[in-house]
N, C-alpha and C positions, 0 to 999 in steps of 0.2 A: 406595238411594232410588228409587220407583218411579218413573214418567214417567208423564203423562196429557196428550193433547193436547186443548185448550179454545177450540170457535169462536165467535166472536164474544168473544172475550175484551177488546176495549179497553174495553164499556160495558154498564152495564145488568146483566140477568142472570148472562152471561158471566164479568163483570168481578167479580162478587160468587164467583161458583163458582171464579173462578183464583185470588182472593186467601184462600178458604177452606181449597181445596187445599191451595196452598203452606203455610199455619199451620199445617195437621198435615203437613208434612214430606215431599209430591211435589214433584217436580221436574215445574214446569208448562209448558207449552212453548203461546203463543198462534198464534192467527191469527182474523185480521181484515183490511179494509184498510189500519189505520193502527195503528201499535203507539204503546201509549201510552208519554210519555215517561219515568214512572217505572218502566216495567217491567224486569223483571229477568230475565235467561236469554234462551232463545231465543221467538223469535217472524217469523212466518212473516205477509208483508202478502202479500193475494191478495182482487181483488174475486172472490168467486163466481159471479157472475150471467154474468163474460169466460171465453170459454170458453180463450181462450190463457191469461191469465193462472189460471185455476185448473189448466191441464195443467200449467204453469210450478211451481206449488206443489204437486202431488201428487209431483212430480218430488222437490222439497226435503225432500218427508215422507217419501220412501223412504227415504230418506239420512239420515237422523234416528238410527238405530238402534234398539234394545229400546225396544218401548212399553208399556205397560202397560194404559192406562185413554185412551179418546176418549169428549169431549162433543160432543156434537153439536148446540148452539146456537143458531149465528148461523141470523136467518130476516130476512123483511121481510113486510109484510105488504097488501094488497090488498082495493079494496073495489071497491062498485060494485053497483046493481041489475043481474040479468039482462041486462034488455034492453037497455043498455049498453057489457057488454062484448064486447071486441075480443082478438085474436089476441095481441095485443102485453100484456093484460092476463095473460095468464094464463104467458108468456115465462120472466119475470124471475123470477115466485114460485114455480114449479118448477124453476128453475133453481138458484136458490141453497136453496128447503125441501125438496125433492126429489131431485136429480139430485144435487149437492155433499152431501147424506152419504151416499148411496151409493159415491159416488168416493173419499171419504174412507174410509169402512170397508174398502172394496177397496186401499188403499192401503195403510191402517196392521193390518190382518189378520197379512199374514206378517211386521209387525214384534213381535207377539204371540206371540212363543216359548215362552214358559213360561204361556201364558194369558193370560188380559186381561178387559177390563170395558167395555163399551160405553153409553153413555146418550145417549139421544136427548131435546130436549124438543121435546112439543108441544103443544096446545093444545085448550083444553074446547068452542073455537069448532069443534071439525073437527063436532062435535055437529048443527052448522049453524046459521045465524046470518045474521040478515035481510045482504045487502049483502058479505056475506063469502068470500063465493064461492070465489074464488081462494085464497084464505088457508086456508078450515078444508077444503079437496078436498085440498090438500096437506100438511095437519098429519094426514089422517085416512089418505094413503100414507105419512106414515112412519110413524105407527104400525102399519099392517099390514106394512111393512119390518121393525118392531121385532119383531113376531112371526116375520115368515120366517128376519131373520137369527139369531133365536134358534135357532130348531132347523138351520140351517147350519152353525152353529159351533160348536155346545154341545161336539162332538167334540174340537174342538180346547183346550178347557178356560176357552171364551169366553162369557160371560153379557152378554146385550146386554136393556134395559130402558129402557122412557119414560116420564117424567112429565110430567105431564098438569096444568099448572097452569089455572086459573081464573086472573082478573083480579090482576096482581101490579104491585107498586108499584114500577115501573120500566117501562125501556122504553118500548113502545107502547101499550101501557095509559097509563100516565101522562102521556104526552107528547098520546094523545087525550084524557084526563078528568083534565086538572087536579085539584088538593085544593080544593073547594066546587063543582066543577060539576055541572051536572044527570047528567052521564054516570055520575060515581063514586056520587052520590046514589041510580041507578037500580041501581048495581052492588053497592050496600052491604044495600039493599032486597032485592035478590033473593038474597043470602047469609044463610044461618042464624045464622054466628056472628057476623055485621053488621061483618066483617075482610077488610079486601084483603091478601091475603096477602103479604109481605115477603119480598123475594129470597132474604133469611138460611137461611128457610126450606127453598126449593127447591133449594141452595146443600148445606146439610146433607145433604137427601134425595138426591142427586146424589151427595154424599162417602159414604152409606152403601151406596150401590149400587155403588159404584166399590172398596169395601173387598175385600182379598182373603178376609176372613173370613165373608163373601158369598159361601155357595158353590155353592149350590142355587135361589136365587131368580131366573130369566131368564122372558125370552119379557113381560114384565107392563106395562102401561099403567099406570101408579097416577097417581089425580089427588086434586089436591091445590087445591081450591077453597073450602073453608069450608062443606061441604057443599050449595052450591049447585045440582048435579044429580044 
């Protein structure tokens, strides 16, 4: 049974790609800050944004043993005009979309002995986006992570890859554009196929990357918006 570890696994996207996994037959190992109560196996609680507590749990992931497949999920996200923001702004979302999958990668690497599969998500807003500032400068470094650690590690028999979703129905999306408000109206508008994409989706696209029968496909951004850009 492979292993793949899933962050942000208690909710939302996360929660969708752990219980995906597990139905075809990984052995799913979470972290987040709070493990949810139905979960099963292991799971690793760690705020990322603390800098002791994420050395606390890189610590744990060493100790984990043979990994196979990291996702690399959890994010939070930050707004604000320009002229606005502060120091403190821009902290927290590099800290947990930035700095914490690096640390993880670097962590769960040499537990990748026989190869491995890395997936990153991030997001169409790195594009740039009125008030987004903080949020898409750090969805748009890891995608250039996605690219460096790909040719870093290809050696090692490691394909690392990001999806690039558009407006998906969970999350912060959701939780900022309710179903009937102006927000998801503007965001249905500006999609071709007039569809907010559904976790399920990005959930799949994640299991197909994370396949060992994936052997040649690394280094790639692939976004999945409904053809909106």
């Amino acid at each position: 049974m492979r292993r793949c570890m899933v962050t942000g696994a208690n909710r939302g996207i996360g929660q969708v790609i752990a219980k995906t996994l597990r139905a075809k037959g990984y052995d799913v190992i979470g972290l987040a800050r709070s493990r949810p109560s139905d979960w099963v196996g292991d799971f690793v609680e760690v705020d990322l944004a603390c800098e002791v507590t994420l050395e606390r749990a890189l610590t744990t992931v060493g100790e984990l043993g043979q990994l196979w497949g990291l996702v690399n999920n959890a994010g939070v996200g930050g707004g604000g005009v320009v002229t606005s923001l502060e120091h403190t702004d821009f902290r927290q979302v590099f800290a947990v979309n930035v700095t914490a999958p690096a640390l993880l990668v670097k962590a769960c690497v040499p537990l990748m002995t026989s190869g491995g599969r890395i997936v990153n998500i991030c997001s169409t807003v790195m594009r740039g986006k009125a008030e987004r500032t903080t949020y898409g400068a750090s969805k748009a470094a890891l995608a250039s992570m996605t690219r460096a650690w790909a040719l870093e590690l290809a050696d090692r028999g490691i394909l690392v890859n990001a999806i690039n979703p558009g407006p998906v129905d969970a999350g912060m999306f959701r939780r900022n554009n309710p179903e009937g408000s102006e927000g998801e109206r503007r965001a249905l508008a500006a999609t071709p196929t007039h569809r907010i994409t559904d976790p399920s989706e990005i959930a799949d696209l994640a299991r197909f990357l994370l396949r060992p029968e994936n052997r040649n496909l690394t280094g790639q951004v692939i976004t999945i918006d409904g053809g909106a850009t």
